[in-house]
Structures are given as C-alpha cells and as structure tokens.
Wavefront OBJ file of the C-alpha trace (Angstrom):
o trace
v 0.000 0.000 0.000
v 1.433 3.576 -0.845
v 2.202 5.855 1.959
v 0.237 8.372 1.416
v -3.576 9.870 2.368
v -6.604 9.824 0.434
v -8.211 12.775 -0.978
v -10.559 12.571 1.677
v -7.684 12.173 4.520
v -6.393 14.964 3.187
v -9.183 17.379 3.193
v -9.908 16.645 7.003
v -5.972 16.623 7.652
v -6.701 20.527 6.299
v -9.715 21.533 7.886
v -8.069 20.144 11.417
v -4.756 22.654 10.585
v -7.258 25.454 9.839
v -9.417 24.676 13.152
v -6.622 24.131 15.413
v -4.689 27.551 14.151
v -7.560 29.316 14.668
v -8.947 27.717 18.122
v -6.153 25.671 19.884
v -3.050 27.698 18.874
v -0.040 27.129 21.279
v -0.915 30.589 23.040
v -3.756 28.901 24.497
v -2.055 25.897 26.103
v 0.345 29.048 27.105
v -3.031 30.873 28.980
v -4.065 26.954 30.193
v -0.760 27.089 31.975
v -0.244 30.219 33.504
v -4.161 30.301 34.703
v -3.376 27.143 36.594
v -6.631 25.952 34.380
v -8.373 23.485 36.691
v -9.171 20.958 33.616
v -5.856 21.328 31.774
v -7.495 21.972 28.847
v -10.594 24.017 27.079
v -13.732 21.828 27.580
v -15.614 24.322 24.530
v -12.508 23.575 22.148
v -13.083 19.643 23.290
v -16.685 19.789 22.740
v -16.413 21.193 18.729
v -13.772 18.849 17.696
v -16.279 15.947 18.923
v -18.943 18.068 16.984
v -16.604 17.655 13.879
v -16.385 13.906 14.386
v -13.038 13.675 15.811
v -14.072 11.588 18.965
v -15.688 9.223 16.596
v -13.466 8.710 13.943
v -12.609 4.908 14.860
v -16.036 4.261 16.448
v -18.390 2.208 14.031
v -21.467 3.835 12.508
v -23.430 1.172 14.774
v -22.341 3.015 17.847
v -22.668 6.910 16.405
v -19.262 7.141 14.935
v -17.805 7.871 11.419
v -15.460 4.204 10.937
v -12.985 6.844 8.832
v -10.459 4.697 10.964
v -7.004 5.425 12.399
v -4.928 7.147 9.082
v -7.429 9.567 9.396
v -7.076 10.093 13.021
v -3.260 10.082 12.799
v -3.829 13.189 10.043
v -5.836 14.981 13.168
v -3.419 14.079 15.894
v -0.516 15.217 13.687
v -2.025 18.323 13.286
v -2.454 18.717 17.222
v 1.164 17.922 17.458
v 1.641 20.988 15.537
v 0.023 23.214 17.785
v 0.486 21.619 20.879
v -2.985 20.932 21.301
v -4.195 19.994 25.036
v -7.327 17.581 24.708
v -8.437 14.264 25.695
v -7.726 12.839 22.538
v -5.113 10.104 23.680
v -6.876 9.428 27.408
v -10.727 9.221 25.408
v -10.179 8.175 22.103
v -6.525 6.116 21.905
v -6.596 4.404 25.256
v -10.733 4.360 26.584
v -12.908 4.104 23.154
v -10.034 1.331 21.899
v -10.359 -0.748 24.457
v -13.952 -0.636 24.826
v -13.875 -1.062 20.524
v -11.653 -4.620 21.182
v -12.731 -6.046 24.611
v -16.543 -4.293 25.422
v -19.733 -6.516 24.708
v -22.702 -4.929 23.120
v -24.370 -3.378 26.298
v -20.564 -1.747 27.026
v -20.460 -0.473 23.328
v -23.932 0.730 22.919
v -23.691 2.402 26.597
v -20.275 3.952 26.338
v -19.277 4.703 22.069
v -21.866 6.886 21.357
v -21.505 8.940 24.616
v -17.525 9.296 23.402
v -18.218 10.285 19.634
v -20.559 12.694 20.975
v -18.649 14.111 23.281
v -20.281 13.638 26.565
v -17.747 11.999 28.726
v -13.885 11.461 28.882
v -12.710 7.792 29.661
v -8.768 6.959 30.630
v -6.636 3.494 31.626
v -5.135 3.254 34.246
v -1.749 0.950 33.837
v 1.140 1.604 35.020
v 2.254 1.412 38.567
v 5.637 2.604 38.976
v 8.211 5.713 37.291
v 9.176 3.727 34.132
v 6.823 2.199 31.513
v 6.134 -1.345 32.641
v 2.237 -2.294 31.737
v 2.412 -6.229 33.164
v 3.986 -4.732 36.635
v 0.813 -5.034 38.282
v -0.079 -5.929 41.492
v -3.350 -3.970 41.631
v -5.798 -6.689 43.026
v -9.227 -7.654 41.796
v -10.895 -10.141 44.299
v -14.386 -11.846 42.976
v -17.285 -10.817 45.504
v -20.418 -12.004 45.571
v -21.745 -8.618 43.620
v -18.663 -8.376 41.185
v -15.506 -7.378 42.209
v -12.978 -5.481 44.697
v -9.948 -3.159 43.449
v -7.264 -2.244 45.543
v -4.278 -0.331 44.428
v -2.405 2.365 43.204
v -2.135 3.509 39.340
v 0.316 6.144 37.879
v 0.612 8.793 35.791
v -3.195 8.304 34.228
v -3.696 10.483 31.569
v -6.771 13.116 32.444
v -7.212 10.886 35.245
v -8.155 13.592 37.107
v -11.292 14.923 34.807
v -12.506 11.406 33.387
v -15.740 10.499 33.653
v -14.796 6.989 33.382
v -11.642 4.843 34.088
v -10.927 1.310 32.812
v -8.407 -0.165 35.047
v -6.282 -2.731 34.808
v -6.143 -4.683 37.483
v -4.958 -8.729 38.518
v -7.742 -11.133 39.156
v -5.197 -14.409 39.520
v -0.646 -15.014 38.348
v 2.387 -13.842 39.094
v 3.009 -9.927 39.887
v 4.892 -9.574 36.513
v 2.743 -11.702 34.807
v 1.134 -11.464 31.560
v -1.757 -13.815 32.264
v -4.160 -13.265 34.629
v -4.824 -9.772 34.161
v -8.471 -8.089 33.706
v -9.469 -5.023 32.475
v -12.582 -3.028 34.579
v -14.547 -0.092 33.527
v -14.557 2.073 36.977
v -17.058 4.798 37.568
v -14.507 8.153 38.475
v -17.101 9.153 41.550
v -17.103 5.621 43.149
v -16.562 5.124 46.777
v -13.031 4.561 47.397
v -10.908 6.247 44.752
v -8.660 9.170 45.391
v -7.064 10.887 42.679
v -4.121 13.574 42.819
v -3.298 15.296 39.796
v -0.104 16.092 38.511
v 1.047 18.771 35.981
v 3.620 17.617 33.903
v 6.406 19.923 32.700
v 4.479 20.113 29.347
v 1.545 21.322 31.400
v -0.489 18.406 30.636
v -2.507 16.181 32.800
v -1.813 12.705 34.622
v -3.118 11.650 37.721
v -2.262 9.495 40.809
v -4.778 7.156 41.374
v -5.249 5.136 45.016
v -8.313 2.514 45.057
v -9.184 1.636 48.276
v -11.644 -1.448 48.524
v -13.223 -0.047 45.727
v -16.704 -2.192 44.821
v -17.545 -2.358 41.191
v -20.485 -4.984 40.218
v -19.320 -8.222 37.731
v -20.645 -6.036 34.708
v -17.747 -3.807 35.145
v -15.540 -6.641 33.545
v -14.112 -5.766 30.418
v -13.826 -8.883 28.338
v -12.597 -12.120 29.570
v -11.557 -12.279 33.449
v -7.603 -12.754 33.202
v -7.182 -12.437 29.764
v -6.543 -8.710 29.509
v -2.603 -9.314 28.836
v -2.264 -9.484 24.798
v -5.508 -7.289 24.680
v -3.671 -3.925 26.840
v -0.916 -5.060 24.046
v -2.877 -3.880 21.444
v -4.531 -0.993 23.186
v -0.929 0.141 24.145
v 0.745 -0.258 20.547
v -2.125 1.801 18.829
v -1.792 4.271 21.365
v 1.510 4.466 20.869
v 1.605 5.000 17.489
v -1.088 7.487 17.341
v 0.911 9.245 19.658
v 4.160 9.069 17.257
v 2.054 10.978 14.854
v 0.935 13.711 17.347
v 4.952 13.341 18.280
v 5.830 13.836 14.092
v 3.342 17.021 13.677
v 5.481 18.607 16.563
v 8.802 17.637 14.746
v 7.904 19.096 11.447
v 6.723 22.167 13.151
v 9.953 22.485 15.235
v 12.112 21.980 12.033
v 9.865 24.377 9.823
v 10.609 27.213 12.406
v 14.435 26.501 13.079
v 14.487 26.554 8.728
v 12.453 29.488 8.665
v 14.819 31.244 12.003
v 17.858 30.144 10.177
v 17.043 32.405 7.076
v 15.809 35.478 9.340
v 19.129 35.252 12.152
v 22.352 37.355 10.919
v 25.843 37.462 11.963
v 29.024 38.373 10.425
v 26.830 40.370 8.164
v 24.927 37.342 6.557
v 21.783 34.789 7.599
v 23.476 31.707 10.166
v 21.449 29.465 7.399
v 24.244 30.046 5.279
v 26.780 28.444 7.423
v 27.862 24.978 6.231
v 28.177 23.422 9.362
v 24.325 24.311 10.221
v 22.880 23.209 6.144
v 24.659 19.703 7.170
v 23.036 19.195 10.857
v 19.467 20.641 9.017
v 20.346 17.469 6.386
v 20.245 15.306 8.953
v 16.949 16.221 10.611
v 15.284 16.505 7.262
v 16.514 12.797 6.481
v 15.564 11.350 9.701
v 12.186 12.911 9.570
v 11.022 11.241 6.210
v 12.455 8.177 7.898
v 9.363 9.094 10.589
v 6.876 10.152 8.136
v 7.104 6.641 5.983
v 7.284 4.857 9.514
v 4.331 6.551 11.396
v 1.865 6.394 8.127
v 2.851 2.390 7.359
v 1.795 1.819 11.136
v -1.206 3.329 11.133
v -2.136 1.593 7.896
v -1.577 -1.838 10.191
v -4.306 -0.670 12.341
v -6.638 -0.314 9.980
v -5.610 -3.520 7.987
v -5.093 -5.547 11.410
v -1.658 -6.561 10.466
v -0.314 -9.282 12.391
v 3.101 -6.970 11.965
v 1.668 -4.045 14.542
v 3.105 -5.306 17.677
v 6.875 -4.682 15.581
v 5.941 -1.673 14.024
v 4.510 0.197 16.738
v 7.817 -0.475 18.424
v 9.664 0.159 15.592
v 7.881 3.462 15.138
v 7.762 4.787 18.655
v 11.598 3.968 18.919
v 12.778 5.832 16.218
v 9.937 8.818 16.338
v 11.525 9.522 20.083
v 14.737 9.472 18.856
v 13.812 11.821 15.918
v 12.313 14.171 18.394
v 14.993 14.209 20.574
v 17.371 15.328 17.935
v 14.771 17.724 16.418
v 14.001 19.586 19.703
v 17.435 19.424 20.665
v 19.013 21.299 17.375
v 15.580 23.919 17.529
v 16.922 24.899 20.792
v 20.708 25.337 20.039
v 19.879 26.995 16.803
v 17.867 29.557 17.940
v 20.293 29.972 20.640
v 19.861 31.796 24.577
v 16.287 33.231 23.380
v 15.134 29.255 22.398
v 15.122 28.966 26.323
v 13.010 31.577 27.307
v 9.495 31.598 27.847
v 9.170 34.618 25.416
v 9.548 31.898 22.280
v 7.554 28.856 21.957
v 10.342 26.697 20.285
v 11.177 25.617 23.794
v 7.059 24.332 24.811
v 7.828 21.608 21.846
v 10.766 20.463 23.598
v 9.188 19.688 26.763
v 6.007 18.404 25.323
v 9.005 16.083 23.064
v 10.442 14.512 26.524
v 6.907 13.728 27.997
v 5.768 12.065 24.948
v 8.940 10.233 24.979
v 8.214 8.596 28.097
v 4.494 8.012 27.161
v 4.086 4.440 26.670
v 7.425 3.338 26.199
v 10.702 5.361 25.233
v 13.238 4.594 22.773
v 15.202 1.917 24.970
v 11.920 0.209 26.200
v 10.758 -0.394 22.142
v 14.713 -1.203 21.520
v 14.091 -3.976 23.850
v 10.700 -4.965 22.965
v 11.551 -4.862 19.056
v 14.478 -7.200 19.827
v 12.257 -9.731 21.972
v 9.465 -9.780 19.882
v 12.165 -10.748 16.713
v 13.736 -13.287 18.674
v 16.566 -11.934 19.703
l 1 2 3 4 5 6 7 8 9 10 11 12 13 14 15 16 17 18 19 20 21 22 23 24 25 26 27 28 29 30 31 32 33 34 35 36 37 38 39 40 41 42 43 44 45 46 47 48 49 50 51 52 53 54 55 56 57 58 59 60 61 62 63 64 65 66 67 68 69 70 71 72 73 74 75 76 77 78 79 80 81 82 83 84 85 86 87 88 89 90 91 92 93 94 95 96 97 98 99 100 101 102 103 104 105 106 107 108 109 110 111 112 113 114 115 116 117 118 119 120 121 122 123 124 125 126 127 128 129 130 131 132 133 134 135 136 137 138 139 140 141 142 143 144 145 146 147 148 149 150 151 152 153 154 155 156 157 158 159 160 161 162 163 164 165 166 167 168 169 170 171 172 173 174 175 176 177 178 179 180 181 182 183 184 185 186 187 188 189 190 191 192 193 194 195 196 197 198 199 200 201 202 203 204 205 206 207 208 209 210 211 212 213 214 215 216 217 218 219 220 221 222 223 224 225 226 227 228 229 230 231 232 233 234 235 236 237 238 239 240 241 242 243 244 245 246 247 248 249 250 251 252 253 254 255 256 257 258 259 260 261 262 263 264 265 266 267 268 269 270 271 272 273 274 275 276 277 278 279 280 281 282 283 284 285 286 287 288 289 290 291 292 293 294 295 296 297 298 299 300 301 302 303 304 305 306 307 308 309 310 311 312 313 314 315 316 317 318 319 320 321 322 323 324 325 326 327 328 329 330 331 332 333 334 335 336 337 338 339 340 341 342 343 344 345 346 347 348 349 350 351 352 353 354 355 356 357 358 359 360 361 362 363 364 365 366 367 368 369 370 371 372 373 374 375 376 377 378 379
C-alpha cells in the first residue's frame, strides 16, 4: 500500500490545521498554563472537535461514529502535534474508546461509544504502577465478591485521570506480579466510593493523575472482556496508542524543524543569515533525512491498524523507537539553533521540547521499544 492519504484524509488533515490555528493555537495551552486551568485543557474547544467527528473517527457507525479509521485520526493528531494541542484525545479516544472497541460486549459499546463520539464523557486506563513504563507490573488486586468485584491499588501517571468520567483499570484477578496472564481489564465509575485521585502537571503542562483505590466495589458487569485475559488485549490498546501518539509526536517535529528553517534564514551574523553556514545546512540534512524516515514509519503503522496486520506489535515499536529518537534530535538542534532566546518563555520553540520529553516517556521510550523490538524478533 502507498504511503500516502486519500483525498478525503487529506481534506480533514486541512480543515483540522485550519481549526486548530484558529482555536487551539499554542498561546492557548500558554493561557491553560499560567491560569493554573483546573481541567488542563478548554472543555468548549473539546466539545467542537467531537462536533466535527473527531471523537468518533474509529467508532463504528453502529455506535454513532464515522469508521474513517485510524490514518485519518493520525492526520488529526498530527495536526495537534503541531500546535500543541491539550485535549483528551489520547486518554478518550486512543486508550478508553479502543479498548472498549476490542474487549466491550454490546451493552458496554452501545452504553459507552456513542456517549464518546458525541462528546459527553472522557474515559482513561489506568496501567502503570511505577516511574518507568512497565504495563504487566501489576499488582493492583481484583478479588471476585459475591456482587462483582474489589480493586485495591495504586495507578500512575493516568492520563486526564483527574477529569474522566470513566476509568478502565487494569487490574490482577489471579498469576504472578509480573505476569502477563491473569490480568483483567474493569470499567470504573470516576465518583465511586473509594478512589482518590491527585493530579499532577507535567512539565508540558499536561494532565496525569495518581490514582489510590481503596476497597473499591464495582459490580461483575464492570468486567471488560474475559476475566484474566486482559494481557495481549492492553498489548494492542498500548501499541495503537503508541503510534497514534508518534504521529501527534511527528506534527510537533515538522513544526519544530519548519521554524528553526524558517529562524535560520531570518538570524544574521558576520553580516549574513546563520542558514548560510555549512556546518548548520549539514546538521538541518540530517533532521530533514531522519524525519522522512518518521513520516514513511508513522503512516505504514497506522495503515496496520486499519488492515489488522499481524506486523503491529513490531511496528509500533519500531515506530515509537525511532519517532523519540527523531524528536529528541529535532528539539534538541531547535533549541541550540535559535540559541539563549530558544530557552526563554518569550519563544515557543522551547514548549515543543518539553512536550518532546513527555511524549517520549508516554508508553514506552526509545530503549523500552529497543528492547521490545528485539524480543518480539527473537533476539
């Protein structure tokens, strides 16, 4: 399949660049951070991207989406990644509607999709339970009851965690601590008895939350497919979250390197633009060729959604490995090349850089998806 978007991908990949120019610009996450903004992002902005379908774009027409499927939603997210967008897209529509898409029955999908595409309510995971990315660490308990279940635990850096509506949690119902079997996946009301949340802003003035559940009583509807057979299903969740992420993560690389081009003919010393130094053309050559690397990587990956290539688990890691790498490099050279000022809060060059490191920790960073690439080829 060629890598590249349909006319139709390509006219909402425009109208999404127009929107978010106009209504999510990077001043706004700017006024969302200095206003302490108690949601972390604009609720109004959240509310007319749903309106334009982009809470529904992987949700069947069945359930009140558009099925335009996950190339199209990579366009949107790139676009976001662009303009530093803060919305629920990853929590609600990567993580919550996915796994709710692959695991929910027909009451959970008729009950829960429509109320996403429209809109209406923000859903999260909660995974991980310690500093560094390790989703079968788990030693969050479910214990059977008579009415369903108990949870008891603590979850980490949950996306939104703080504003959902909804959290499905993963939790273990039977196994080993670092197990991959035995694991179950709940949907948890946010208001039930028993949870305490604590949110944290991150240094790219997004959201995550600390999550404690305390003897928390969900009934046995609450499951989320099979009881303790969540482990290759979070897989799957996780590896098209993290590749819709790597093309939120590629939007913010082109837009770093479009400015450090467009900074590098502007900037004079010695009497002539710094773009005309050698030494800087060869280090731009460099982050030109590793971002086409990205482009062909992120857009082949999200094609594997869509087809449900056996190949995803490999090319999500393949694609997240090399997109944080890219970034890395990208943020790092937009910094040194437009020098002392690049640092200050007066230019926006340096909000991509620590939005860059975040997402490079989101779901994996380069050395986790070095390992996992290796182990899942053998090696």
């Amino acid at each position: 399949m060629a890598l590249i978007i349909n006319e139709e991908q390509k006219m909402l990949k425009n109208s999404a660049k127009e929107f978010l120019n106009n209504r999510a610009p990077i001043s706004q996450l700017r006024r969302l951070r200095d206003d302490k903004d108690p949601t972390g992002f604009d609720p109004t902005v959240w509310k007319e991207m749903a309106e334009m379908g982009w809470a529904s774009l992987t949700i069947p027409e069945a359930y009140g989406g558009l099925d335009f499927g996950y190339v199209g939603l990579g366009q949107i997210l790139e676009e976001t990644g662009r303009t530093l967008t803060a919305s629920p897209l990853v929590s609600t529509v990567l993580l919550g509607s996915t796994a709710v898409l692959l695991a929910g029955d027909k009451t959970q999908k008729e009950t829960i999709l429509p109320a996403v595409a429209a809109g209406e309510i923000i859903l999260t995971m909660a995974m991980d339970e310690s500093n560094h990315h390790q989703p079968f660490d788990i030693s969050t308990s479910a214990t059977k009851t008579d009415q369903g279940y108990t949870l008891t635990g603590k979850k980490v850096f949950v996306l939104d965690g703080h504003v959902a509506n909804q959290i499905i949690v993963l939790a273990r119902t039977s196994g080993d601590q670092l197990g991959k079997d035995g694991l179950s996946l709940f949907i948890v009301d946010a208001s039930a008895h028993g949870i305490a949340t604590k949110r944290n802003i991150m240094m790219d003035s997004r959201n995550a939350a600390n999550i404690e559940l305390n003897n928390v009583e969900i009934p046995a509807s609450a499951l989320l497919g099979k009881e303790g057979e969540a482990g290759h299903l979070v897989e799957k969740i996780l590896d098209i979250a993290r590749i819709g992420l790597s093309a939120e993560m590629l939007g913010s690389m082109l837009e770093v390197f479009e400015r450090t081009m467009t900074y590098l003919k502007e900037r004079q010393q010695f009497g002539v633009t710094i773009g005309s130094f050698q030494a800087l053309q060869h280090r731009s050559a460099i982050m030109f060729g590793e971002i086409e690397l990205c482009k062909s990587l992120v857009m082949k990956s999200l094609q594997a959604i869509d087809k449900g290539s056996k190949t995803l688990p490999v090319l999500a890691s393949m694609t997240k490995a090399k997109v944080c790498e890219t970034i890395q490099l990208v943020s790092n050279e937009g910094i040194q090349m437009f020098g002392g000022i690049g640092m200050t809060d007066d230019e926006e060059i340096g909000f991509f850089l620590k939005r860059a490191r975040v997402a490079q920790k989101t779901f994996g960073d380069a050395n986790y998806h070095f390992d996992r690439y290796a182990t899942l080829n053998g090696y």
